[in-house]
C-alpha positions in Angstrom: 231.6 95.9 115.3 232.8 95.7 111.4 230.0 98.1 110.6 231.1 100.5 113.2 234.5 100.8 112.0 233.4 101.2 108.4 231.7 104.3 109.7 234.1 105.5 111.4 237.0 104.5 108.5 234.8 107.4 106.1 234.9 109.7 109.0 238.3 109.2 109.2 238.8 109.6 105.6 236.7 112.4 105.7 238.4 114.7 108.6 241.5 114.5 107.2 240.0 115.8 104.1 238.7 118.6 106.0 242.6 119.8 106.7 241.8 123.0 104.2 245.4 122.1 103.4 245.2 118.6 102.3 242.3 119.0 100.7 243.8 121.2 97.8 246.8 119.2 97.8 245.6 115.6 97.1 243.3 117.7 94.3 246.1 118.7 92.8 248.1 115.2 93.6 245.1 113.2 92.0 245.5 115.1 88.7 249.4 115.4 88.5 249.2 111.9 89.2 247.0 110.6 86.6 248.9 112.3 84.3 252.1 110.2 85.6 250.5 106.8 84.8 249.5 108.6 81.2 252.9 109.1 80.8 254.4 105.3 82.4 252.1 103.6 79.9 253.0 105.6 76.7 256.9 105.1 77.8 256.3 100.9 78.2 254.2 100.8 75.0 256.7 103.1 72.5 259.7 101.1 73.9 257.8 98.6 73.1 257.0 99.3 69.7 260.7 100.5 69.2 262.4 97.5 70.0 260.2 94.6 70.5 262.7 94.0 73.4 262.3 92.7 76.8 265.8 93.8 77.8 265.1 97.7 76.5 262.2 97.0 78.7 263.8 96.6 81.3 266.6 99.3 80.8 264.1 101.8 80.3 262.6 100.9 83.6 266.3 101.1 85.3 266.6 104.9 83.6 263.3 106.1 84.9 264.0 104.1 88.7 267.5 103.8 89.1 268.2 107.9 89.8 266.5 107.6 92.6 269.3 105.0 94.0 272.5 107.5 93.8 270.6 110.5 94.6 268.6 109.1 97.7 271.1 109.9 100.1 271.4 113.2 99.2 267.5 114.1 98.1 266.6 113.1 101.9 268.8 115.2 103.5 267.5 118.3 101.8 264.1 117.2 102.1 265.0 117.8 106.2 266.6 121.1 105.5 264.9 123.4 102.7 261.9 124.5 102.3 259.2 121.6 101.1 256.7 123.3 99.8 258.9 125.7 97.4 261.2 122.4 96.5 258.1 120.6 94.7 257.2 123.8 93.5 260.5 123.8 92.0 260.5 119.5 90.7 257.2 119.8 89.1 258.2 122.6 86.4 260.5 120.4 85.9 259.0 117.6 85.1 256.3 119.8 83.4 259.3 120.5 80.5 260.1 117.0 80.8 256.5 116.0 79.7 256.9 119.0 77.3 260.2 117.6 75.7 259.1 113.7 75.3 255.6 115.1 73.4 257.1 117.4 70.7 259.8 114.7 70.0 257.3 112.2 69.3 254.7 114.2 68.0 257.6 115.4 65.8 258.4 111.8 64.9 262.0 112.4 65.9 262.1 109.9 69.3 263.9 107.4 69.4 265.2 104.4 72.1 268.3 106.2 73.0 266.6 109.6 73.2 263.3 107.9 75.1 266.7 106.6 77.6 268.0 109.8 78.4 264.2 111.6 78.9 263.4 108.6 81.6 266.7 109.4 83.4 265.7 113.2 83.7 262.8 112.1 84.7 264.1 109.9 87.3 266.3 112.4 88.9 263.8 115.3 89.2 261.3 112.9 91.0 263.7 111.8 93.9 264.0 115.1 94.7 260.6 115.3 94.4 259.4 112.2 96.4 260.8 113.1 99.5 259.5 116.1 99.5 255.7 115.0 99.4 255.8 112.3 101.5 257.5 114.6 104.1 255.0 117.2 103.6 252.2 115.1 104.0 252.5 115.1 108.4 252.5 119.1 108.3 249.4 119.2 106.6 246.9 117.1 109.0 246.4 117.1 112.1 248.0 114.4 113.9 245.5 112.1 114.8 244.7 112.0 111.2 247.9 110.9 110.2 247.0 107.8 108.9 244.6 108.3 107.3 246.5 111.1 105.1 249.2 108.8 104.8 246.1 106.0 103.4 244.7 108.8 100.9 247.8 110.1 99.5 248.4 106.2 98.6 244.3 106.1 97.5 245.0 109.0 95.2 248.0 107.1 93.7 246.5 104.2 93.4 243.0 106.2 92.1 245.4 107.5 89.1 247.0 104.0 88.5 243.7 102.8 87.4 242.3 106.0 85.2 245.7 107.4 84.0 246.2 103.7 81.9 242.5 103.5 80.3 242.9 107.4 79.4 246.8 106.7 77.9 244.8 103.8 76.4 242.6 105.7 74.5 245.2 108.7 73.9 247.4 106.4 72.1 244.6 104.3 70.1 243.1 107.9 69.1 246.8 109.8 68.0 249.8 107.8 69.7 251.8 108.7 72.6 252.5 111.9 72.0 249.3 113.2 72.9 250.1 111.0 76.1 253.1 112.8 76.3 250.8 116.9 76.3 248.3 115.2 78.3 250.7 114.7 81.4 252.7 118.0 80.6 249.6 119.8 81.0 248.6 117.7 84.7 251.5 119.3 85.9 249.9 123.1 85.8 247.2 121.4 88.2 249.4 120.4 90.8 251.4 123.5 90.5 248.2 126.1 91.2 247.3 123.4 93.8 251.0 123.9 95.3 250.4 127.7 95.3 247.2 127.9 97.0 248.7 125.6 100.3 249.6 128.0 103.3 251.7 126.3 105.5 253.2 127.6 108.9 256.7 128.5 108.9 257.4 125.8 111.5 255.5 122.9 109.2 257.6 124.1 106.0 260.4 121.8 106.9 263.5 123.5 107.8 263.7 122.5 111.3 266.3 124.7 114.0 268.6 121.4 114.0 269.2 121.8 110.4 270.4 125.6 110.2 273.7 124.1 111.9 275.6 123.7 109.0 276.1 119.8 110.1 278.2 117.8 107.5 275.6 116.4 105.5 277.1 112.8 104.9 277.2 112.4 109.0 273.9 113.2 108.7 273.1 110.6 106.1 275.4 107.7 107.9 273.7 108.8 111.0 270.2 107.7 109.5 271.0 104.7 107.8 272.8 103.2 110.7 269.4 104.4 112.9 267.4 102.5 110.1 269.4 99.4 110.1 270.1 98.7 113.6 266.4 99.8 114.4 264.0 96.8 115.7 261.6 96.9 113.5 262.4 99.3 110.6 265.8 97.2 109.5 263.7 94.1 108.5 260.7 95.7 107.3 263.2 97.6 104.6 264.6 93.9 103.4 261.3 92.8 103.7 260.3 95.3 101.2 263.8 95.4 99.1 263.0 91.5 98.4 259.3 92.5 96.9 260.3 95.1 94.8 263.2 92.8 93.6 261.4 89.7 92.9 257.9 90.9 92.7 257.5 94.1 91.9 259.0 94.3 87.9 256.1 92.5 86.2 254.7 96.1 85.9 257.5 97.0 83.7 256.8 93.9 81.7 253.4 94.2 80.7 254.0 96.1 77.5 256.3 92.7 76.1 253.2 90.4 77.8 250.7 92.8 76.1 252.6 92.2 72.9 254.3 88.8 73.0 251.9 86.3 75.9 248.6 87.9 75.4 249.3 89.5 71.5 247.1 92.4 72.6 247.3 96.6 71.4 247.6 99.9 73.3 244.3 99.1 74.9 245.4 95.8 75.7 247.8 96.9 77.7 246.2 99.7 79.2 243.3 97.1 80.9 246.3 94.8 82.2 248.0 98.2 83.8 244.2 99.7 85.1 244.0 95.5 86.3 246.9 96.3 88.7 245.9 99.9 89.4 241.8 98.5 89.8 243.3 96.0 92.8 245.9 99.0 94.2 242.8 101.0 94.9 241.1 98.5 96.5 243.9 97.9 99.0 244.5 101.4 99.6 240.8 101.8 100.3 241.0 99.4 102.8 243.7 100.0 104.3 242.4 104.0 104.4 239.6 103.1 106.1 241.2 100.4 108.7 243.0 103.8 109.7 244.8 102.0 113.1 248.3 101.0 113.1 247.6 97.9 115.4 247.7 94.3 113.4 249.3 96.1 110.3 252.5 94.3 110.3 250.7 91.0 110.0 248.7 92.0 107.5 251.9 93.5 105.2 253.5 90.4 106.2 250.5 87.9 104.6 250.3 90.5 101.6 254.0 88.7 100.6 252.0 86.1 100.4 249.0 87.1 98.6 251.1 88.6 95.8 253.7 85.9 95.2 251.0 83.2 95.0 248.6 85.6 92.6 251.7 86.6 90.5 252.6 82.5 90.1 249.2 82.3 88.5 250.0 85.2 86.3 252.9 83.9 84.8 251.5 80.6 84.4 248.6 81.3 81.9 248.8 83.2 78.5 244.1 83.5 78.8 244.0 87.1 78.5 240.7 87.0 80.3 242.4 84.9 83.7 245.3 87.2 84.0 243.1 89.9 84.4 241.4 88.6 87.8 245.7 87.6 89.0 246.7 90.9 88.0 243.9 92.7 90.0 245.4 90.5 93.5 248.6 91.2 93.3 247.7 95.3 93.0 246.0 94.7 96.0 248.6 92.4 98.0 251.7 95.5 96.8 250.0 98.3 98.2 249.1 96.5 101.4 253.0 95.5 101.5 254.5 99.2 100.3 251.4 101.3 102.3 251.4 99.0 105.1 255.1 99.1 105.9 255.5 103.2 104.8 252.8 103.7 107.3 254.5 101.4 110.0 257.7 103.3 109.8 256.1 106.8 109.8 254.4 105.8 113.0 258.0 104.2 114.3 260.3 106.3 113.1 262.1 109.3 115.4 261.2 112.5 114.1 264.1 114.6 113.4 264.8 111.4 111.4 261.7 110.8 109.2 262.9 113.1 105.6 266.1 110.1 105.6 264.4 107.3 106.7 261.5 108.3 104.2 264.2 109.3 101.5 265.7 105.1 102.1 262.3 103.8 102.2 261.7 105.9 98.9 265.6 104.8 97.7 264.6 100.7 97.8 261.0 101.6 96.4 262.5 102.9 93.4 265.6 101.5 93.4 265.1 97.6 94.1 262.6 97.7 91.1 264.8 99.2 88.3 267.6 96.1 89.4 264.5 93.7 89.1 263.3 95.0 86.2 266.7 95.4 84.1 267.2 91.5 85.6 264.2 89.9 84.6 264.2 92.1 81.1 267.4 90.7 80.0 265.8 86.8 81.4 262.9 87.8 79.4 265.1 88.6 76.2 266.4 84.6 76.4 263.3 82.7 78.3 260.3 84.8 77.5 258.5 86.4 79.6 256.6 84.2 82.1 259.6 82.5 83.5 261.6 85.0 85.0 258.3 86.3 86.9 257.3 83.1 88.2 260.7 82.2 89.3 260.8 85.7 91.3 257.6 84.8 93.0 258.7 81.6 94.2 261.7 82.7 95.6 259.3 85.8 97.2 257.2 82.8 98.8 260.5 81.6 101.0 261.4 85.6 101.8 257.5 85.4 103.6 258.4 82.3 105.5 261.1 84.2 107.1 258.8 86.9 107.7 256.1 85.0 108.9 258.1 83.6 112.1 259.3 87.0 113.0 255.4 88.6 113.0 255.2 89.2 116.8 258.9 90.9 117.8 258.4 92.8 114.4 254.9 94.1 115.7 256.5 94.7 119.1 259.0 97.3 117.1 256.9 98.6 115.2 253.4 99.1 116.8 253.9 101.2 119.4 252.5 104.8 120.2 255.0 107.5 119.0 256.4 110.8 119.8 255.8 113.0 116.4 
C-alpha cells in the first residue's frame, strides 16, 4: 500500500501543477524566493561582520519579523477585501527597490548597522502585506481537491529556495560580498512580477468577496476573527502550539551567522552549508508531506515533529564538530516544516471560509512574530552566555510544551480533521 500512495502523492503533485494558473505562479514563487534566502543570508552574515554581536543578531532579526506583529491585524483584513492578485503585484515592486536600496549601499560601501536596521524593517512591513496575500491566493488557483497538495508545494518551493538561495548567497559573497547578494534578489523580483502578470484569475477568485463591499468596521472584523480563532476547538491550541516553537525553537536560524563565526569559526560558505543544512531537511519534510497529500493523521504527526526538533536542536547546541551539526541541523529543518506546514494545512482545511484571509493573516502574525521575540531574546543571552546555551535551554523547555501536546492528540484531531465546507 506505501507504494501506491507514493504514486499517487506525484500524481497529486502533479495535477495540481497542471492548474495553468499555479503552474506560472510557483515558477515565478521558486525564483522570487531563492532570491529571498540570497538576501536573509547576506543580511545575517554583514551584521555579522559589522558587529560581531549576538544581540544585533538578534535585533536585526526583530526589524525584519517584528512588522509583521503590528501590522497583522490590519494586512489580513485587506487581504479579505482588495484585490490579491494586484496587491502582490503591488508588495513585490516594493521589495524589488528594497533589494535595489540595500545593493547600491553596500556595493557603495556606505551601509552600515543602523542603516542595515531600518532596510530590514521596510522590508518587514512590505512582506506582511504581502504574505497574506499569497497564501490566500493559493485556494483560487487549484482546484479544490488539490488543495493540499498546492498548499504542500507552495511550502516545497519555499523550502526548495531555502536550500539553493544559501549555497548561491554563499558563493555571491565569497566571489564580491553581499552586495551582489543584494542585485541578485533585486533582480528575482522581475521573475515573480511577469509570473504575477501572466495569472488570469476569475473575478470571483480575486478575493474581494460581496460580504466585504459592506463597508464593515474593520477592527469588528478583526476582533471577530481572533475571538473565532481562539475559542475554536482545534485552531486555538494549534496557534500556541506553534507560538511556543517559533519562540523557543525557531531562532537558531537567526543565530547561525554568530555559530558560523564564534562555535564552528567558519566563512561565508560556512555559513551558507549550515543555512542550505536546514533548508536540505525543510525540503525533505515538505516533500513528504506533499506527497502524503491527506489531512487524516496530520495533527499527530505535527504534534511528534515538537519533538523531533527539540531533541535534534539539543544536539545542535551541544557540540561545536562542524561536521555533527550538520546532520542535527538537517532534522530539525525537517521536524519545522512538518510543525509550520502541518498545522497551516490543518487550519486551512478547518477554518470557515469567509474567515480564512484573518485566520491566515494570525497564523502568518505568530509565524513571524514569535520568532523576532525569540530571536531578539536569545541574541541578547547569546551576547552574555554564548551561543549554545540559550538554544539548548529553549529546546528543553519546547520538550515540556510537546508533553502537553501529546495528551491532547485525539480531541485536537477531532477539531481539526474533519471534512470542510470551502
Amino acid at each position: 500500500d506505501g507504494h501506491m500512495s507514493n504514486l499517487s502523492g506525484f500524481a497529486a503533485i502533479r495535477r495540481a501543477l497542471s492548474n495553468r494558473n499555479f503552474g506560472i505562479f510557483t515558477l515565478g514563487n521558486i525564483v522570487s524566493h531563492v532570491g529571498t534566502w540570497v538576501q536573509r543570508l547576506a543580511v545575517g552574515w554583514l551584521a555579522w561582520k559589522l558587529t560581531e554581536s549576538g544581540a544585533w543578531l538578534g535585533t536585526v532579526a526583530f526589524a525584519d519579523l517584528f512588522p509583521t506583529v503590528l501590522l497583522a491585524p490590519l494586512t489580513g483584513a485587506v487581504a479579505d477585501r482588495v484585490d490579491r492578485k494586484n496587491l502582490m503585484i503591488v508588495t513585490q515592486i516594493l521589495m524589488l527597490i528594497q533589494a535595489g536600496l540595500l545593493a547600491w549601499l553596500t556595493l557603495a560601501g556606505l551601509i552600515t548597522i543602523e542603516g542595515l536596521i531600518v532596510l530590514a524593517v521596510v522590508g518587514g512591513a512590505v512582506t506582511s502585506f504581502n504574505q497574506p496575500a499569497r497564501l490566500a491566493i493559493v485556494p483560487s488557483l487549484v482546484a479544490r481537491e488539490d488543495m493540499a497538495s498546492a498548499i504542500g508545494i507552495n511550502s516545497l518551493s519555499f523550502n526548495l529556495a531555502r536550500f539553493v538561495g544559501p549555497m548561491i548567497a554563499g558563493a555571491l559573497i565569497a566571489a564580491s560580498g553581499a552586495g551582489a547578494a543584494f542585485a541578485f534578489n533585486s533582480l528575482s523580483f522581475l521573475a515573480f512580477l511577469v509570473a504575477l502578470l501572466m495569472i488570469r484569475l476569475e473575478p470571483a477568485a480575486r478575493g474581494a468577496s460581496g460580504r466585504a463591499k459592506e463597508k464593515g468596521k474593520i477592527t469588528s472584523e478583526i476582533g471577530e476573527g481572533y475571538r473565532y480563532a481562539a475559542g475554536h476547538p482545534g485552531i486555538g491550541p494549534m496557534l500556541i502550539i506553534l507560538s511556543s516553537v517559533s519562540i523557543l525553537g525557531r531562532p537558531y536560524i537567526e543565530l547561525l551567522p554568530g555559530f558560523a563565526g564564534e562555535v564552528f569559526k567558519v566563512d561565508a560558505t560556512g555559513l551558507a552549508w549550515l543555512t542550505s543544512a536546514v533548508g536540505l531537511g525543510a525540503m525533505l519534510g515538505g516533500f513528504w508531506l506533499a506527497q502524503r497529500g491527506a489531512v487524516v493523521g496530520l495533527t499527530s504527526v505535527a504534534i511528534s515533529s515538537v519533538a523531533v526538533l527539540s531533541s535534534a536542536l539539543i544536539a545542535f547546541a551541544a557540540t561545536d564538530i562542524y561536521w555533527f551539526a550538520l546532520p542535527c541541523l538537517m532534522v530539525t529543518g525537517f521536524g519545522m516544516v512538518i510543525i509550520g506546514v502541518g498545522e497551516q494545512t490543518l487550519i486551512q482545511n478547518a477554518v470557515a471560509s469567509d474567515m480564512r484571509g484573518r485566520v491566515m493573516g494570525l497564523y502568518g502574525m505568530i509565524g513571524r512574530g514569535a520568532p523576532a521575540i525569540g530571536a531578539l531574546l536569545m541574541g541578547v543571552l547569546a551576547s552574555f552566555f554564548g551561543f549554545q546555551w540559550p538554544v539548548a535551554i529553549g529546546a528543553a523547555l519546547l520538550l515540556i510544551m510537546w508533553v502537553w501536546a501529546f495528551r491532547r492528540r485525539h480531541e485536537l484531531a477531532a477539531a481539526l480533521e474533519m471534512e470542510s465546507d470551502i
